[in-house]
N, C-alpha and C positions, 0 to 999 in steps of 0.2 A: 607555427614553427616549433619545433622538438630542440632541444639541445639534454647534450650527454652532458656527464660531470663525471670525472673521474679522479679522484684523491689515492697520492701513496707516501705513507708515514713511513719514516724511514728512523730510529734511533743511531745516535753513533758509536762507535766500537772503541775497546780501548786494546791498544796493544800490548799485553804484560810483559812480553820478552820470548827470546828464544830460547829452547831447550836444548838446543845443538848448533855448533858451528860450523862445522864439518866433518862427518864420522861416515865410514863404509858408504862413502860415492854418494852422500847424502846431506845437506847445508839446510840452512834456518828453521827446521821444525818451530812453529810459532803458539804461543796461547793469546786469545784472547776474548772479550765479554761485550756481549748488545745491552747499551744502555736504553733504558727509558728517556731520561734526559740529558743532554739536550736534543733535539730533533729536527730533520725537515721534513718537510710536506710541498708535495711537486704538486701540482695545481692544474688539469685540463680541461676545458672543455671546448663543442663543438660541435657545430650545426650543420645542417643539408646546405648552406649559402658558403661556408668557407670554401676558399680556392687555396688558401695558402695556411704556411705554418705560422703563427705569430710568438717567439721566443722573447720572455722579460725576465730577464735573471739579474739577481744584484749584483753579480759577478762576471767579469769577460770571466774567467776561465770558467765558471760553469754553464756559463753560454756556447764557449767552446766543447765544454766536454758532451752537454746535449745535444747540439748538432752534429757529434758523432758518430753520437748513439741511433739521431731519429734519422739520421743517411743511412746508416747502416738496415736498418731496420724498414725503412719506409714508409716512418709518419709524416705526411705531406702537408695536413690541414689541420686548423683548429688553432688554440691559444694554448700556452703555456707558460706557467710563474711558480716561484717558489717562496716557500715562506719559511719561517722556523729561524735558527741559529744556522748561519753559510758563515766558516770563515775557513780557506785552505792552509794547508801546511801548520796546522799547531799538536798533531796528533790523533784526531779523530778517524782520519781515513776518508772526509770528506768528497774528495772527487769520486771514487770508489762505490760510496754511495748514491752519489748523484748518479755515475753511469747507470750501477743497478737499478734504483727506482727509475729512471728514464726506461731503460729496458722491458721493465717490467708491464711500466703505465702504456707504454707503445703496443705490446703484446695484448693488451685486455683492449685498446681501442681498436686495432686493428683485426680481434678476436684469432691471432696465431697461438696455438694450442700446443707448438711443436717448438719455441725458439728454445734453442739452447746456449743457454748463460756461460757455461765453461768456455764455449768456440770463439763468443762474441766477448770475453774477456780477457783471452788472451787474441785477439784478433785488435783487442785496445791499448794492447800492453799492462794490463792490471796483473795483479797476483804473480808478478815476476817473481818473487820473493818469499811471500806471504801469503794465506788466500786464509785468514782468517776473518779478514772483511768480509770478504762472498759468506763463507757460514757463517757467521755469526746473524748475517742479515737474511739469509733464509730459514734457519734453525733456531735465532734468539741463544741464550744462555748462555755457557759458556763454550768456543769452541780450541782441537788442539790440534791444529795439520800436521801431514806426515812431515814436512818439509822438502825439498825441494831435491831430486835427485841432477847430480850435477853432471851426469855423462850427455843424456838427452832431455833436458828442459822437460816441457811440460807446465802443470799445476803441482803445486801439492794438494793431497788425498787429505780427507775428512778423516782424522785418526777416531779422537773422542768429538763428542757434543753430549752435554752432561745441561741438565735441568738446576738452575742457579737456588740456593736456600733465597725468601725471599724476604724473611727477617733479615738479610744482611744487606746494606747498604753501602756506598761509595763515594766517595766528597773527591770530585774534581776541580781542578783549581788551573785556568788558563790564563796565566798572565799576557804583558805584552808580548810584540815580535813573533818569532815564527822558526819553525823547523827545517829543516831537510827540503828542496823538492827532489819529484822522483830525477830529474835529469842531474841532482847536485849528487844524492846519494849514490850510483853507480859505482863512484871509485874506490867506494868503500866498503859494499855490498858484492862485488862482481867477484872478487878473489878470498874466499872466505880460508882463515887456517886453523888445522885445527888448535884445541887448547889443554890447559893443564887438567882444569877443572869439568871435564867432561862428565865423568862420572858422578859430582856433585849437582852436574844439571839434573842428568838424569834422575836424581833422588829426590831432587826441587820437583820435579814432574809430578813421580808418584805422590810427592806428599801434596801438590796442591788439588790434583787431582782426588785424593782421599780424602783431602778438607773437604773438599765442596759435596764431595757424595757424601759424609756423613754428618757432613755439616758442623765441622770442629774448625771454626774458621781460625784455632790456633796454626795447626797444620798449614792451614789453606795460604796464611800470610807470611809463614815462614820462607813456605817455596817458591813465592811469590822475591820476598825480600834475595833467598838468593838469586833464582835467578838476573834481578834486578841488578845487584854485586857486577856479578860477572859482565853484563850489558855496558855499563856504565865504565870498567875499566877496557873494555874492548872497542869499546866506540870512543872513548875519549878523547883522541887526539881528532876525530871525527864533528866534533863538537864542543869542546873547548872546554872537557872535564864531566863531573858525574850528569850532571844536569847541562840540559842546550842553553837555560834560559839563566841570564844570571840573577834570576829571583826564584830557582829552582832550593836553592839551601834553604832561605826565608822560609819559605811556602813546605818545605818537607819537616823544618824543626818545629813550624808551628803544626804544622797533623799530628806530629809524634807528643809533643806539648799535651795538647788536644786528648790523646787517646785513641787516635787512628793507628795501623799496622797496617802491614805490606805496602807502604809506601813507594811508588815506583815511577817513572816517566813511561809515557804511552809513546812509541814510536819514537821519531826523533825531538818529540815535541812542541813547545814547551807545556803542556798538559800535562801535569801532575797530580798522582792519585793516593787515595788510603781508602781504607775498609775498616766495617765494624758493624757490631750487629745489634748498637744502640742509636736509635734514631738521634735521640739525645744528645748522644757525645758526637753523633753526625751535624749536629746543629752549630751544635759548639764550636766547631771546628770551623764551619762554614763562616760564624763571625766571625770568629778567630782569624781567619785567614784575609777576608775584608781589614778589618782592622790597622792587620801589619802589614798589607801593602798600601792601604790608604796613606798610612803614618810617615813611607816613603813616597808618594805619589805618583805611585803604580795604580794604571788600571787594570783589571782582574774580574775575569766571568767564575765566580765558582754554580757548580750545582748538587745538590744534593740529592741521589737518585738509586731506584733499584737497580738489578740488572734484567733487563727483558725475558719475559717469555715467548714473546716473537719478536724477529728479527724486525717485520715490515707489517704492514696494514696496506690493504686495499679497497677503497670505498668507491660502488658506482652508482650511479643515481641521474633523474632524466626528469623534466620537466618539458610541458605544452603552452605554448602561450598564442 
């Protein structure tokens, strides 16, 4: 008896913010970066004796989100499990990437040469909004969508994808509770208007965009920070102030304490992040941030991590017995 194995690592993405709200028939231009860690890894394999699918996911909804994908697509047979960090709605983008690597791992067992990820992602309802998850997770680094034109729908377009410095480092920091889901955020996403500070995004762009290609991660965090600004008083009534989480103040005073910058919330969170291109003060930060949520008796995933140069991994492999 043969059995396949197919492995797909998945890192997750952070949301840095929008660079537009609504300008010339056009809403949420978004940035954002594929981390190394935290991660999942989809798990398959499969013999000439399966009849059927076998689905173990730690999670109903990414049990749900996989059997959408492998309907849609039509992996019938074999085993399926995931492993890594699974938790929804804190900021990572997590279903997003569950669809894609399902997509992807169904595509290589089923050897289809030809699926197309854009059709079958908006055919799931993903990247209504955003589609910095989709590249970030096939390109790694950093990516910057065009945003989203608001006459006839669609995706947004891959604007940049820029190769991340990889002396620079990022300390995320996931407390309790949970963010936004997509069915909550609608009411506050569907009617965007525009703003005063348009023009300031727009400079946030350039300048984080210019950090990162020259690698002056002063720049890079400044436009980072504002855009952040602007995020946090436009969503606010959306989330109950600058941060979703109310161990968002805590957790961003001690980064800044720390020696971390461009401190910001990823999506609607609660994941909160900083930058720096000292491992060191990267470290720091990470007890630091332990610490003072222990001291309230907060639990808190932080991690300390680069930002990827690939989005995903695909490993396949076959044994005889």
């Amino acid at each position: 008896m043969s059995v396949s194995r197919i492995v797909v690592r998945a890192g997750y993405r952070l949301h840095l913010g929008f660079y537009r709200y609504v300008d010339n028939g056009i809403a949420y231009g978004s940035v954002g970066i594929a981390l190394e860690e935290p991660y999942l890894e989809l798990h398959y394999s499969a013999t000439s004796y399966d009849r059927k699918l076998d689905v173990r996911m730690p999670t109903e909804e990414a049990r749900e989100a996989i059997v959408r994908v492998v309907n849609s697509v039509g992996l019938t047979s074999g085993a399926l499990e995931m492993t890594g960090y699974v938790r929804h709605h804190v900021g990572l983008g997590s279903l997003t990437r569950i669809y894609l690597a399902t997509a992807i791992l169904s595509a290589v067992a089923l050897k289809i040469t030809d699926l197309n990820l854009e059709e079958l992602l908006i055919k799931l309802g993903r990247c209504r909004y955003s589609c910095v998850g989709y590249y970030t997770l096939m390109y790694g680094g950093l990516a910057v969508d065009s945003g989203l034109r608001v006459s006839d729908g669609g995706i947004p377009k891959p604007l940049v994808l820029l190769r991340f410095p990889r002396s620079w480092f990022v300390v995320l920091a996931i407390p309790e509770g949970r963010g936004l889901r997509e069915s909550e955020e609608v009411r506050y996403l569907d009617n965007p208007v525009p703003i005063e500070e348009q023009k300031e995004l727009y400079r946030a762009l350039v300048e984080l965009i210019t950090g990162a290609k020259l690698e002056r991660i002063d720049l890079f965090t400044h436009g980072i920070e504002t855009l952040q600004e602007v995020a946090g008083r436009y969503f606010s009534q959306a989330q109950g102030g600058f941060f979703s989480s109310p161990y968002g103040d805590l957790i961003a005073k001690t980064m800044i304490e720390s020696g971390l910058r461009g401190i910001g919330q990823s999506s609607w969170g609660p994941a909160v992040y900083g930058f720096t291109d000292s491992f060191v003060v990267a470290e720091i930060a990470r007890k630091a941030i332990l610490s003072s949520l222990s001291k309230i008796g907060v639990s808190c995933d932080v991690w300390v991590s680069r930002v990827s140069e690939v989005g995903h991994t695909v490993h396949v492999s076959s044994s005889k017995f």
